[in-house]
Structures are given as structure tokens and as C-alpha cells.
PLY file of the C-alpha trace (Angstrom):
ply
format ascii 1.0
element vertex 454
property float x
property float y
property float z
element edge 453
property int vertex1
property int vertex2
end_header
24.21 -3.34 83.91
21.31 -0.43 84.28
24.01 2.48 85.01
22.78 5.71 83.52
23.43 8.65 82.14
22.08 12.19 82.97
22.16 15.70 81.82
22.71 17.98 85.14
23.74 20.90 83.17
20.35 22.74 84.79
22.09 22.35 88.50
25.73 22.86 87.43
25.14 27.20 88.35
24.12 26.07 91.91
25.40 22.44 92.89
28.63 23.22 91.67
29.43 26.73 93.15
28.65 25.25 96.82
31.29 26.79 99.07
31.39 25.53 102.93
33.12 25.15 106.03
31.72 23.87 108.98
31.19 27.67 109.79
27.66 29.84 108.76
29.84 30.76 105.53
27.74 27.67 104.00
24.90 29.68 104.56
26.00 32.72 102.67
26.10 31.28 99.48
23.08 30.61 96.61
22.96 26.78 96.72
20.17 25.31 94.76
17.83 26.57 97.53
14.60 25.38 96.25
15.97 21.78 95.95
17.94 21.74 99.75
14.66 23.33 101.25
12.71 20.76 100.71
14.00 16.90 100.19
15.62 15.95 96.68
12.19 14.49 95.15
13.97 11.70 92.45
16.99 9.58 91.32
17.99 12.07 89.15
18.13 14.56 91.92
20.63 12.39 94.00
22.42 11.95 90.66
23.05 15.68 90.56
24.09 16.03 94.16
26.62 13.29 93.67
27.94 14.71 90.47
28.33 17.88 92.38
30.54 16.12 95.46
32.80 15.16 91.94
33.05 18.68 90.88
34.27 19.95 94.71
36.77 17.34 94.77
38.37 18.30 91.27
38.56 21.50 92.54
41.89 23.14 92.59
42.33 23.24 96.54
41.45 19.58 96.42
42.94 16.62 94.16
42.85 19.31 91.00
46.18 20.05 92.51
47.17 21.47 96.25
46.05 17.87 98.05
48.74 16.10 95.24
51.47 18.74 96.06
50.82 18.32 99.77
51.93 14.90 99.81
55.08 15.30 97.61
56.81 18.39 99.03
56.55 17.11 102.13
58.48 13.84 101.49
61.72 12.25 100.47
60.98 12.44 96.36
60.46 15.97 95.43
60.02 19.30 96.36
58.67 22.89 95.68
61.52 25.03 93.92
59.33 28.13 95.19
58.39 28.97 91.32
55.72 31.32 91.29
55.49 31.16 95.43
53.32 27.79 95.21
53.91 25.76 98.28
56.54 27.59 100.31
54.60 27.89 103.58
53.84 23.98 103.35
57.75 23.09 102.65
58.94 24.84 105.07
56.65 24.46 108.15
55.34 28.13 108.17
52.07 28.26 108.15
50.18 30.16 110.03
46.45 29.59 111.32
45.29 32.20 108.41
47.30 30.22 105.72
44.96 29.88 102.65
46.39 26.48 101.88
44.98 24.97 105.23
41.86 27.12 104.71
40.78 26.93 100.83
41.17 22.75 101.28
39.38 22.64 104.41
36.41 24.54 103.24
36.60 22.67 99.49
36.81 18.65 101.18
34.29 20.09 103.92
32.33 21.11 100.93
32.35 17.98 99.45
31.29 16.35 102.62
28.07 18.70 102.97
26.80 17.10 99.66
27.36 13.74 100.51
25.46 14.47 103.43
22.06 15.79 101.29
22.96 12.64 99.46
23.37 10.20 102.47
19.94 11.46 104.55
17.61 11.78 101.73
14.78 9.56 102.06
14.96 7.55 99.06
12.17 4.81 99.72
9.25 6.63 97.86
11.33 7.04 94.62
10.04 5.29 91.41
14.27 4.67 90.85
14.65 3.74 94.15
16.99 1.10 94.14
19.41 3.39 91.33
19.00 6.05 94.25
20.26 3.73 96.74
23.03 2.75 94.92
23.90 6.68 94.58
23.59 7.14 98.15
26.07 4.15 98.38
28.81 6.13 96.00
27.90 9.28 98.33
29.20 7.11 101.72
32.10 6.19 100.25
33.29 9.66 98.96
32.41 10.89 102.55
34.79 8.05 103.74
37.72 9.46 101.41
36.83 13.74 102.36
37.00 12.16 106.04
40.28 10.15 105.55
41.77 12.98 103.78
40.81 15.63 106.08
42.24 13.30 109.12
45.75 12.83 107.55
46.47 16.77 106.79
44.33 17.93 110.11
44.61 14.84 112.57
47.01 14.55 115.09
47.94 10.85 114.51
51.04 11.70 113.38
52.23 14.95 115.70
52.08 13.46 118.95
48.20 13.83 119.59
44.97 12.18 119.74
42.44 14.64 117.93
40.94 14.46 114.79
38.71 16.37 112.60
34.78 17.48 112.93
32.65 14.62 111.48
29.36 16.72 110.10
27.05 13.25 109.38
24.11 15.76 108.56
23.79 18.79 106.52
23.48 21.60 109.50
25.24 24.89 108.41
24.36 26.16 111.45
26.04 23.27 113.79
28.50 23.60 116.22
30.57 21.01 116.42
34.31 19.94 118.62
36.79 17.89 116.76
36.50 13.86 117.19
39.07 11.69 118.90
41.27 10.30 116.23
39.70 6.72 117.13
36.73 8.00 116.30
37.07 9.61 113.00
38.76 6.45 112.17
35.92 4.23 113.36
33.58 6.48 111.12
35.48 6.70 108.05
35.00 2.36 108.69
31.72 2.85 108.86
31.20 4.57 105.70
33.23 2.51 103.60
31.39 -0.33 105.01
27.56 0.95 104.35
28.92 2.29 100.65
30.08 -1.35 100.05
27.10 -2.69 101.68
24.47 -0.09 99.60
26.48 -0.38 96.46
26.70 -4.36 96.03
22.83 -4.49 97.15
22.29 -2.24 93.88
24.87 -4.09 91.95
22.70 -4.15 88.78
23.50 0.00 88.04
27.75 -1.12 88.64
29.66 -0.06 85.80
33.77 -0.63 85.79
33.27 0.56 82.32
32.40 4.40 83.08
35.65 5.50 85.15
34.50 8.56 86.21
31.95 7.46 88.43
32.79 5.11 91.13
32.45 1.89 90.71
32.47 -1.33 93.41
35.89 -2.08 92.74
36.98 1.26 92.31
35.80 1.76 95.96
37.57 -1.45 97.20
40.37 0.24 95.50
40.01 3.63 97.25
39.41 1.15 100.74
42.82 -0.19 100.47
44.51 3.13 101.30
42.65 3.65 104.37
43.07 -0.02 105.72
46.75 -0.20 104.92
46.89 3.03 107.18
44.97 1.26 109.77
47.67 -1.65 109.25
44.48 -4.19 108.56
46.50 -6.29 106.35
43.89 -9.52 106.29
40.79 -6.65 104.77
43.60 -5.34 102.29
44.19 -8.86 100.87
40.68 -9.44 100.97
39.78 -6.34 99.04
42.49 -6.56 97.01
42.15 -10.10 95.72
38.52 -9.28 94.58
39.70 -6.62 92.79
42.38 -9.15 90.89
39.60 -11.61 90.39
37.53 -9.39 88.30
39.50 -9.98 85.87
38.56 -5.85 84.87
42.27 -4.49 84.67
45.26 -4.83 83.63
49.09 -3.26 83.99
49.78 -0.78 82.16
52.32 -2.85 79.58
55.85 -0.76 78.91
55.20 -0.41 75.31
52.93 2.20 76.48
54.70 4.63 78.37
54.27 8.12 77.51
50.58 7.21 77.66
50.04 4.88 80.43
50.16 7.65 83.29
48.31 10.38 81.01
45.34 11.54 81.41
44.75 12.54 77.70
43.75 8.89 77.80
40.39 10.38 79.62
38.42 7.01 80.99
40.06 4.79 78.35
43.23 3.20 80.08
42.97 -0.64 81.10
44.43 0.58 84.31
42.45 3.30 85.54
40.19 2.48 87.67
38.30 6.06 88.90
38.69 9.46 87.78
37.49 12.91 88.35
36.36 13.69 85.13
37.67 17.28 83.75
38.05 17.63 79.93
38.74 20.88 78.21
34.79 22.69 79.32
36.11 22.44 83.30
40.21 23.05 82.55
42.14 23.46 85.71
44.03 25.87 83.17
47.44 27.72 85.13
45.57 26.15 89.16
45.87 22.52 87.69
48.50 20.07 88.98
49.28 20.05 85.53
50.88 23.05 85.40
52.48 23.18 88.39
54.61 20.16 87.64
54.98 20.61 84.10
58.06 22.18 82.18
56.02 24.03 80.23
53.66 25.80 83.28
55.79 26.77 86.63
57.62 24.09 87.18
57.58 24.36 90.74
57.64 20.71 91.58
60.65 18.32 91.14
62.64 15.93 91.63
65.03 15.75 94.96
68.61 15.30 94.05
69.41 11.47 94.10
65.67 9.83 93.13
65.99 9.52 89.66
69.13 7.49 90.15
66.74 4.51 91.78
65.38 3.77 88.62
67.57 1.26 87.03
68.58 2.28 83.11
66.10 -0.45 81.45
62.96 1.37 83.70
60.85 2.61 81.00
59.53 4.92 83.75
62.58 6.97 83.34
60.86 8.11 80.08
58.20 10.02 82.23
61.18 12.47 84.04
62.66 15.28 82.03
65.50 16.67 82.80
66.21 20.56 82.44
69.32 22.53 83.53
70.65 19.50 86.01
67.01 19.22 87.52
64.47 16.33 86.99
60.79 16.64 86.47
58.09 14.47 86.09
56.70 15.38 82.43
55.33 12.00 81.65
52.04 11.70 83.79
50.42 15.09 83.93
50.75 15.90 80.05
48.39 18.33 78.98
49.12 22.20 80.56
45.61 23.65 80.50
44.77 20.74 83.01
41.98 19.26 80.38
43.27 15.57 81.86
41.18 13.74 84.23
42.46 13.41 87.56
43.49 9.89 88.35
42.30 8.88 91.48
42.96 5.07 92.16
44.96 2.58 89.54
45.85 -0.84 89.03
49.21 -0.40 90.05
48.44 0.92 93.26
46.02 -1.56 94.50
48.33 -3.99 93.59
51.40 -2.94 95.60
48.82 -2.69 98.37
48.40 -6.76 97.97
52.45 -6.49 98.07
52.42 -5.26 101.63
49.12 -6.83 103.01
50.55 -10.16 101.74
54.15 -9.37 103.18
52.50 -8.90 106.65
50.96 -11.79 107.25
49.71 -13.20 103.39
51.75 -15.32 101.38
55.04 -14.10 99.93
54.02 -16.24 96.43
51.60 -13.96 95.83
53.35 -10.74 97.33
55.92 -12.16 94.41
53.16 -12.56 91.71
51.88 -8.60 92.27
55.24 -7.67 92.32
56.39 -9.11 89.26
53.44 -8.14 87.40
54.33 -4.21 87.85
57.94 -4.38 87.53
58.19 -6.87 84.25
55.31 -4.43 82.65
58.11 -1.47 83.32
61.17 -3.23 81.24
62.29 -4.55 84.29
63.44 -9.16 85.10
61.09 -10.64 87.23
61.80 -11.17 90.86
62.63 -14.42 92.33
61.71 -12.73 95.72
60.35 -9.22 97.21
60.84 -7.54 100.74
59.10 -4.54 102.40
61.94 -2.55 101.41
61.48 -3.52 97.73
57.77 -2.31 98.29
58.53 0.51 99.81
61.41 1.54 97.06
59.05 0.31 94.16
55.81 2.38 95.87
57.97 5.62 95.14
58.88 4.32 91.58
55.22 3.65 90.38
53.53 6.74 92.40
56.24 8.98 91.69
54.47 12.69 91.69
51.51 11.29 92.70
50.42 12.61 95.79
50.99 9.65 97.89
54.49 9.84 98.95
54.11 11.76 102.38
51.26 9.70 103.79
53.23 6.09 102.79
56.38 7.66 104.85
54.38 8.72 107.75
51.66 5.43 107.66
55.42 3.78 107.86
56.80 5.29 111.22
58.92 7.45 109.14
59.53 10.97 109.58
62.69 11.17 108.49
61.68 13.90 105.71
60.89 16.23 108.30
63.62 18.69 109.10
65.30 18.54 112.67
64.61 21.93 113.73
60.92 21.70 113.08
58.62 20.51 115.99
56.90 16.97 115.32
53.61 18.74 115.77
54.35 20.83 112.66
53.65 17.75 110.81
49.72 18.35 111.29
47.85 21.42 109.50
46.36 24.71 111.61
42.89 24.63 111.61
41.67 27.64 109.74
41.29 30.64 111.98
38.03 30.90 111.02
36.96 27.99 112.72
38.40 28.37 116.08
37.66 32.41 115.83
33.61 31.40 115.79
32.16 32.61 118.89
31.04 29.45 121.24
33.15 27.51 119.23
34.00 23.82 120.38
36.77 23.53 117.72
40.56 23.07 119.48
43.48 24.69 117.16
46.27 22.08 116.66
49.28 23.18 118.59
52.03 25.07 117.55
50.62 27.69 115.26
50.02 31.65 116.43
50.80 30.41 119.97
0 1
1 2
2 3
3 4
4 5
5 6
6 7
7 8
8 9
9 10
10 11
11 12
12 13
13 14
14 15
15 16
16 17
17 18
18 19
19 20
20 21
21 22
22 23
23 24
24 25
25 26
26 27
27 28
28 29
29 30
30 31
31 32
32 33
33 34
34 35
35 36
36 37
37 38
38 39
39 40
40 41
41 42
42 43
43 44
44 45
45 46
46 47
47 48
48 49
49 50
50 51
51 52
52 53
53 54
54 55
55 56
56 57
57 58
58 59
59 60
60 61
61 62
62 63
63 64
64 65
65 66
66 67
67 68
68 69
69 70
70 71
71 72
72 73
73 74
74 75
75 76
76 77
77 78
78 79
79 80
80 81
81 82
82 83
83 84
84 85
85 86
86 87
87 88
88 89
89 90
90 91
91 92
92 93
93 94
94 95
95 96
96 97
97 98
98 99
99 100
100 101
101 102
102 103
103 104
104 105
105 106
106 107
107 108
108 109
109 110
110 111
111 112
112 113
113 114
114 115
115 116
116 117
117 118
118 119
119 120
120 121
121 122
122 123
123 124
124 125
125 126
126 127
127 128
128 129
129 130
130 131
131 132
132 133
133 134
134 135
135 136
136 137
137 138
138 139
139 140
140 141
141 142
142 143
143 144
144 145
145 146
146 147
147 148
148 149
149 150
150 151
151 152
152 153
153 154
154 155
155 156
156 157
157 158
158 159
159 160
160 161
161 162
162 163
163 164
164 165
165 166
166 167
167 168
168 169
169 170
170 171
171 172
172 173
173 174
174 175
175 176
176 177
177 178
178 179
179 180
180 181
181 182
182 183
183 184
184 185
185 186
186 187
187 188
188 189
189 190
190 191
191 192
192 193
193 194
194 195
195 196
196 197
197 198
198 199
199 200
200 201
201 202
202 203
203 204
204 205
205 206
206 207
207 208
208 209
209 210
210 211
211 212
212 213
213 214
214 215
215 216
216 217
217 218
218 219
219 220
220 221
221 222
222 223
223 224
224 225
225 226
226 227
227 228
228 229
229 230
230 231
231 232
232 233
233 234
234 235
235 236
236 237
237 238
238 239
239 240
240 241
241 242
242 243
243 244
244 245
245 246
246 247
247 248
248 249
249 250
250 251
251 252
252 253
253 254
254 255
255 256
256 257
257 258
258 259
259 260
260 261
261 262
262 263
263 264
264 265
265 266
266 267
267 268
268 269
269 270
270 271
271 272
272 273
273 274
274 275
275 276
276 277
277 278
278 279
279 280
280 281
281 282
282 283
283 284
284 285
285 286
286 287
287 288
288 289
289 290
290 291
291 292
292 293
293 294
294 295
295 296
296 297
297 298
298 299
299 300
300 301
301 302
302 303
303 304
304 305
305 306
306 307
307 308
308 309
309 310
310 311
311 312
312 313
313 314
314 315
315 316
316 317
317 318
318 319
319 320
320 321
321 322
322 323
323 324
324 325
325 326
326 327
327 328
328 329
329 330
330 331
331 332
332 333
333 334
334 335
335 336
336 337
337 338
338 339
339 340
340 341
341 342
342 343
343 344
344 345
345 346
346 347
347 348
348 349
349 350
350 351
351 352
352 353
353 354
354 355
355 356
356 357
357 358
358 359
359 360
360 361
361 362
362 363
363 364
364 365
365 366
366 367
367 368
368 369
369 370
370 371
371 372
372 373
373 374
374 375
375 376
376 377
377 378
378 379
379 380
380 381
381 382
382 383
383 384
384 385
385 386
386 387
387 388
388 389
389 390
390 391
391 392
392 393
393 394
394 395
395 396
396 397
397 398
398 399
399 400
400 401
401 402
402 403
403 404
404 405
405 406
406 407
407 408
408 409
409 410
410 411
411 412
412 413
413 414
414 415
415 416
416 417
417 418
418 419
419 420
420 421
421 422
422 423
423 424
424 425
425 426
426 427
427 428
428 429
429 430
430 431
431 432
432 433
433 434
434 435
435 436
436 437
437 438
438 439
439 440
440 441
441 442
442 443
443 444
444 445
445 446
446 447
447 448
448 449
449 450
450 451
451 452
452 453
């Protein structure tokens, strides 16, 4: 293991204030000019740039919050009580083209995607660190992948009835033009990232470290791959990816003895079954924009549970000791602990990857195993083991482990069901507008999704 460690506190005024879209706003802002007008000259250089694709994600219109809430309220587990205003236009299918919701995330994961790019077209050959700076460039694809896959489930058509998909910027070009792929496409080149980050990262294996959770590791990427392929229903690379992740022998479930402290992110980079995080702490607090505080008793308490879920869990579920209950309503207090959003954002577990080898196994795998995963989450949350597990025991048990995690919508849609959607709202609803912005730039090749300010 040759991972290291760098100081980047002399970029963090100008890496980490990059705003973008794929408009000339890029342009407007002061963004470590010197370095991006002439090619990042070292390792330690990429290192920076790949920190700062980190920092945009973290970011409040990103996973430091809205991205999480936009995949609960629109789902069969919980909902936005409209405290403090957060969410409304999301529940209830009224958002308009101008909607900051559809236009701070699109400009903060297109953001993200503009550094990868510096990252991903740098010429790294000449570097004394070259092969650490390919390894880097191997972290940078695979972020890309997730901005991409992300982008493509809130803007893509895939699930309202169409077939387009988002821009795919592969080069940093402010100044670019650029229509919306087909959503084949974006799909094929979210593939094709996750395969070269694979590809660059296990070439440079010798910088890997499992042990440092907020960068991402090889498995940690495998982990991140399994959401994509079980939305592409490519069960045989989900068992694949999966079972390597198993066979590392590098995590464990979260044992019921610790609940309270399994889910929390006070344990910053320490739990055995964390396997990436954004990194936060109490210098870069979320404070009242975090996720935290959103979901928290003790911030707005705008998102909880709908009437009904917390009567899945059976009365032995230690999970039930994460969900408070206030006035006759149900929140989930348990994960998301501290309210000045100091925690680390969680973004790929044990757990998860191993209800994804639950389903890849069910469809097609072997149902011993499918059993084996199974067990090994429910008996770590109080629970008997199994003698046998269905898709609808995944699919119940998925919403038990992720509750409030951000995942909910996306498993319900990825499933054929839209059943969460209201009856009176138009299936093409379920996409995002693309920000006005966009589609308002003159010569613009950018198509609005339809339904919104026609």
C-alpha cells in the first residue's frame, strides 16, 4: 500500500468554489486559473482536482442533502411535511423549468463532472508519480460514472415515457455546445467509465487503500458499480462484483449490539461497514443545509415517515431504535445524528452491496447464496435466520436497511413501479425540467423535458 496523503489547503479558495453548468456561467467564476490554463504539472496536482470533485459532491444541492431527499419524498417510505418549505415543489410535481432544486443540482453534479474532466485528460505520462497519477485519474472516471448515473435518473427520460438523456461533457469546454444523449448512450458511457476506472485503478493497485474511507477505493467502486448494473438489470456483473467485494474479506455487518452507532456518521471513516464517504467533519459543517437537519427532530424535521412503514419492522428489529416517534409521527433519528451536519456522508455500505448479491443471485444466481446475504443482514438486526428469501423479501428488506437513505425512489422505479406517483400527475412528471438556463442559451441544442412551462 503507497496511498498518500496531501495538504491541498493552498487550492481549497479556488478548486473548491468551482461553480458550472454546461452554460458560459463556468466561465464567470475565479477557478484556479493559472493551474486550468496550462496542464496540471504533478500527482499532487491531480490529487487536488480530485479532492475538489469530493467537495462538489458534498455539497448541499448534491448528496450533502437535496439528491437524498429526492429519492425519499418521492417514494412509498416517507415524505416532506413542508417544514420550513423544503421539498414541496418536488412532492408535489410542481416544478417549474426555473425551479432552483432542478437548477442548483444540475449545475453542482455538472460541476463535479467538469473536474473529473481536468482530471481524466491530463497528460499524466511525464509525471515523476506517474503511476499514483494514474490511479487518481482512475478514481476521477469512476466519480464521472456516478455524476453521469445520477444526472440520468433525475434528468433522463427512462422512466417518463422517453428516450433522452443528459449532456455527456467528456472534456472540459465551458464554452461547448452540446444536445442531450440518447438514453442508450449515456448508459453506454457511464459503462465505459466504470470500466476504464476499474481498469486504471487495479493497474495502480499498489496506492489502494480500503483503510482510508473517504477516498475511493477498488471495492468501494465495485460497490458504487452495483447500483448502476442492477439498474441496467445485469445480474451476472452484479454477482461478479459483488462476490469480490465478499471475498475481501474487508467488511463486515454492522452487528445489532451496535445500533445507535452503526448508521452514524459520528463514526467518521471508522465503521467496519462503511465502505466510502464524503468526508465533512466540523471545518466543512453542512450546518441548518445538511441532510442532517432536515431529517432530524432537533433541525426542521421536514422528512418522515409515511403512515404504515414503521409497522414493517417486526418488534425484535433493532432498527426500530433508529425511528423516533413525536406527536403520532415517525422519524428517522438514528442515522443522521449530529445537527450541524459535521457527519460524513455515507455513500456506499456493506449492507447495500450485499442485498444487491440478494437480487443478482435471485435472477439468475443461486438462491443458497441469495439465502447466505440475506441472513447475514437480517440475523445482525435481532432478527431468526431465513430458511428461504424471495424478491419480495428483498424488496421489503431494501426499504428496512436503506430506510432515509436516498435510495428508495430509484429501487421503485428500476422495479417497474410507479405506484408512488399520484394518479393525476402525468408519467412524464416523473423526470426533472432542465434548468431554463440551459434551453434559454441562444443556439442551444439542449431539448426541455416535456411537460414543464408548456
Amino acid at each position: 500500500m503507497k496511498k498518500r496523503l496531501f495538504s491541498i489547503a493552498i487550492f481549497s479558495t479556488t478548486l473548491f468554489g468551482l461553480t458550472t453548468s454546461c452554460s458560459d456561467d463556468f466561465v464567470e467564476t475565479q477557478f484556479n486559473e493559472a493551474i486550468e490554463q496550462s496542464p496540471l504539472k504533478s500527482a499532487d496536482e491531480v490529487q487536488a482536482f480530485v479532492r475538489g470533485i469530493y467537495s462538489s459532491m458534498r455539497s448541499p444541492n448534491y448528496y450533502g442533502a437535496d439528491y437524498l431527499g429526492y429519492g425519499e419524498v418521492r417514494s412509498d417510505e416517507m415524505f416532506s411535511n413542508t417544514a420550513g418549505g423544503y421539498f414541496l415543489n418536488v412532492q408535489n410535481y410542481t416544478m417549474l423549468s426555473n425551479d432552483s432544486y432542478a437548477g442548483d443540482t444540475w449545475n453542482k453534479i455538472y460541476e463535479a463532472i467538469a473536474k473529473s474532466n481536468i482530471v481524466v485528460n491530463t497528460n499524466v505520462s511525464g509525471f515523476n508519480d506517474s503511476d499514483f497519477a494514474e490511479y487518481l485519474q482512475g478514481e476521477a472516471y469512476g466519480l464521472r460514472a456516478v455524476a453521469f448515473f445520477d444526472l440520468l435518473k433525475l434528468y433522463g427520460q427512462q422512466f417518463s415515457g422517453g428516450s433522452v438523456g443528459i449532456v455527456l461533457p467528456t472534456k472540459y469546454d465551458p464554452k461547448a455546445l452540446m444536445p442531450r444523449a440518447s438514453v442508450a448512450e449515456t448508459e453506454a458511457q457511464i459503462d465505459a467509465d466504470f470500466t476504464k476506472a476499474l481498469q486504471m485503478m487495479e493497474a495502480n493497485g499498489s496506492y489502494d487503500n480500503v483503510g482510508i474511507k473517504t477516498d475511493l477505493s477498488i471495492n468501494a467502486l465495485k460497490g458504487l458499480m452495483t447500483r448502476f448494473y442492477l439498474y441496467k438489470k445485469d445480474y451476472v456483473k452484479v454477482r461478479s462484483l459483488v462476490n469480490d467485494i465478499v471475498a475481501s474479506g474487508k467488511y463486515s455487518v454492522a452487528p445489532a449490539g451496535s445500533v445507535g452507532t452503526f448508521h452514524s456518521f459520528q463514526m467518521n471513516g471508522a465503521a467496519s461497514n462503511s465502505m466510502f464517504e464524503l468526508a465533512v467533519g466540523i471545518n466543512s459543517a453542512l450546518a441548518t443545509d445538511s441532510y442532517n437537519y432536515l431529517i432530524g427532530l432537533n433541525g426542521y424535521a421536514n422528512i418522515q415517515l409515511k403512515e404504515g412503514v414503521v409497522d414493517l419492522y417486526s418488534a425484535d428489529d433493532v432498527r426500530l431504535k433508529l425511528i423516533t416517534e413525536d406527536a403520532g409521527n415517525y422519524f428517522v433519528t438514528g442515522k443522521y445524528t449530529q445537527q450541524n451536519g459535521a457527519d460524513n456522508i455515507r455513500m456506499i455500505r456493506f449492507e447495500e452491496v450485499l442485498l444487491a448479491g440478494v437480487e443478482a443471485e435471485l435472477n439468475g444466481g443461486s438462491s443458497a447464496k441469495a439465502l447466505e446475504y440475506y441472513n447475514d443482514i437480517i440475523t445482525n438486526r435481532g432478527l431468526v435466520a431465513a430458511t428461504s428469501v424471495t424478491m419480495n423479501d428483498l424488496k421489503l428488506e431494501r426499504l428496512k436497511e436503506l430506510l432515509g437513505e436516498g435510495q428508495r425512489q430509484w429501487d421503485l422505479l428500476r422495479w417497474g413501479d410507479k405506484s408512488f406517483k399520484p394518479s393525476d400527475i402525468a408519467e412524464t412528471m416523473l423526470a426533472f425540467p432542465i434548468p431554463r438556463k440551459e434551453t434559454n442559451i441562444a443556439n442551444t441544442p439542449i431539448v426541455s423535458n416535456p411537460g414543464y412551462d408548456n
